[in-house]
C-alpha positions in Angstrom: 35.4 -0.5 -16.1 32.2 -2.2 -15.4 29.2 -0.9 -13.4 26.5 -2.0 -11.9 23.3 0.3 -12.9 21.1 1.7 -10.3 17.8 -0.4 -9.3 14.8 0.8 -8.3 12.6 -1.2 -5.5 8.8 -0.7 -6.6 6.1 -1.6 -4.1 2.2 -1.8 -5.0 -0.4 -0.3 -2.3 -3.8 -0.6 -2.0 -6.1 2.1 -0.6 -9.7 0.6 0.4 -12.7 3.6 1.1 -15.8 1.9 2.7 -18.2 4.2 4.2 -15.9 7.1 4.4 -13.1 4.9 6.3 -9.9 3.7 5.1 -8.7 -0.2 5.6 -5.3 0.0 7.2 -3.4 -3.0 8.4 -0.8 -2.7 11.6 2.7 -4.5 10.2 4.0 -7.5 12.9 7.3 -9.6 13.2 8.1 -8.2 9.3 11.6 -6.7 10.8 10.6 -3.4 9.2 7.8 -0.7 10.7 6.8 -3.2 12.8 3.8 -1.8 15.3 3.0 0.9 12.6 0.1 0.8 10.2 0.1 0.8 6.3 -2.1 -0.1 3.5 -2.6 -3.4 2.0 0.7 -3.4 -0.4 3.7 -5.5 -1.0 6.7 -5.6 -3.5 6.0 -6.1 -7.5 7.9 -9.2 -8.5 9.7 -9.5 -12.0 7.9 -9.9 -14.8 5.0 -8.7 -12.6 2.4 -6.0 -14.5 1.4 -3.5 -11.4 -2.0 -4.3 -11.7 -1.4 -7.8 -11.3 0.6 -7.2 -8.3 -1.9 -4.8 -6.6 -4.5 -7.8 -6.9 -2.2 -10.2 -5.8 -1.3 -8.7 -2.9 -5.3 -7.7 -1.9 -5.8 -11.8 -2.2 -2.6 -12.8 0.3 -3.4 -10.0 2.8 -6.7 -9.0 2.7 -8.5 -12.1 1.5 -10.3 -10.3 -1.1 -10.3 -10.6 -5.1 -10.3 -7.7 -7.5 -10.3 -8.1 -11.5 -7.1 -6.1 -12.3 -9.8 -3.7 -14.5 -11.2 -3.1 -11.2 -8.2 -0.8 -9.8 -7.3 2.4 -10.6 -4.1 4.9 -10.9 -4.4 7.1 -7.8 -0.5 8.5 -6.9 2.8 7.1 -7.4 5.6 8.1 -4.5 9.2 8.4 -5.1 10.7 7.5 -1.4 13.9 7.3 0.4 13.4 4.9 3.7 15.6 2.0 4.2 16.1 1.8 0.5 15.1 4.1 -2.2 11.2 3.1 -3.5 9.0 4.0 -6.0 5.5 3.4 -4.9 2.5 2.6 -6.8 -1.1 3.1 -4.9 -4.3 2.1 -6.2 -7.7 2.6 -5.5 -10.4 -0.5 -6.0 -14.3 0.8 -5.7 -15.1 -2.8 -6.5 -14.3 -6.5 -4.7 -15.1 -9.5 -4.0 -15.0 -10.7 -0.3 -15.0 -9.3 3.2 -11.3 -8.0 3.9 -9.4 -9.8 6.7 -6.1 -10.2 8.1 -4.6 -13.3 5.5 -1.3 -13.1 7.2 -1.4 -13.3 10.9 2.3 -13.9 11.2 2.8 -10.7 9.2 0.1 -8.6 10.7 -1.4 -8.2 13.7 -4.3 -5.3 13.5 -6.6 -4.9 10.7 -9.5 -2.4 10.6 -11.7 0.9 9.1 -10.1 3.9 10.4 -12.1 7.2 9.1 -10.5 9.2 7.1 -10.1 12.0 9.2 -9.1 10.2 12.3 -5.9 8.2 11.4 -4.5 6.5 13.8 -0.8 8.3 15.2 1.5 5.2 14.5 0.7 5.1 10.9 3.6 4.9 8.2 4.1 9.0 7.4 4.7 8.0 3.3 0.8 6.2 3.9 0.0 9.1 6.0 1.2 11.6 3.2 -0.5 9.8 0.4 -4.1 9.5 1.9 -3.8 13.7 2.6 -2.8 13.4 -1.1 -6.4 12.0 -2.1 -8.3 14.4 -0.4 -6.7 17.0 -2.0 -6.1 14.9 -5.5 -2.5 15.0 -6.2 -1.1 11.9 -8.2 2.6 12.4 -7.0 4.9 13.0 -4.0 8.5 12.7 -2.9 9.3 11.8 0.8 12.2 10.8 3.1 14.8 13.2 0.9 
């Protein structure tokens, strides 16, 4: 008897801090969470290091570059939401470029929310992961 073995999905997600606000983008005509905000992030393709992903996603939505050095680890999420996830979210303190929305057909809202004032239709995993920073925890489980 043959079986398939279990996959994991792994996405990359990108927290931005500029004077004490967070970049969040607000997901469009994607057929998933549209309306609801989320980090810059998108799915690690095969073959794909994570720090290669997480600066090739900052270029196609954001419009910025980062130098793969210029990320760093900041939590990793296991997460049950249409499929099971394992998230990856970095932090870059360095870039190149003024962020802004790359992918209009995908997005519709981008913009520097303060950290303490998110705004309610956020995505709860991105909501749960930014309470995460303030209080430095590196992992969390949602959606089980």
């Amino acid at each position: 008897m043959i079986t398939e073995r279990f996959t994991l999905s792994a996405a990359v997600y990108l927290l931005l801090i500029k004077d004490n606000k967070v970049l969040l983008l607000r997901r469009y005509n994607t057929g998933w969470a549209d309306g609801m905000y989320s980090m810059v992030s998108g799915h690690v393709d095969g073959g794909e290091p994570l720090s290669v992903a997480m600066c090739r996603e900052a270029k196609e939505e954001a419009g910025i570059t980062i130098a793969p050095g210029d990320i760093e680890f900041l939590h990793v999420m296991h997460r049950m939401s249409n499929k099971e996830y394992i998230d990856f979210f970095f932090m870059a303190r360095n870039w190149e470029g003024e962020p802004y929305n790359a992918e209009p057909e995908k997005c519709d809202d981008m913009q520097w929310f303060p950290l303490d004032k998110l705004p309610d239709n956020i995505l709860p995993h991105v909501r749960q992961v930014i309470a995460g920073y303030k209080k430095g925890l590196p992992f969390s489980e949602i959606g089980w």
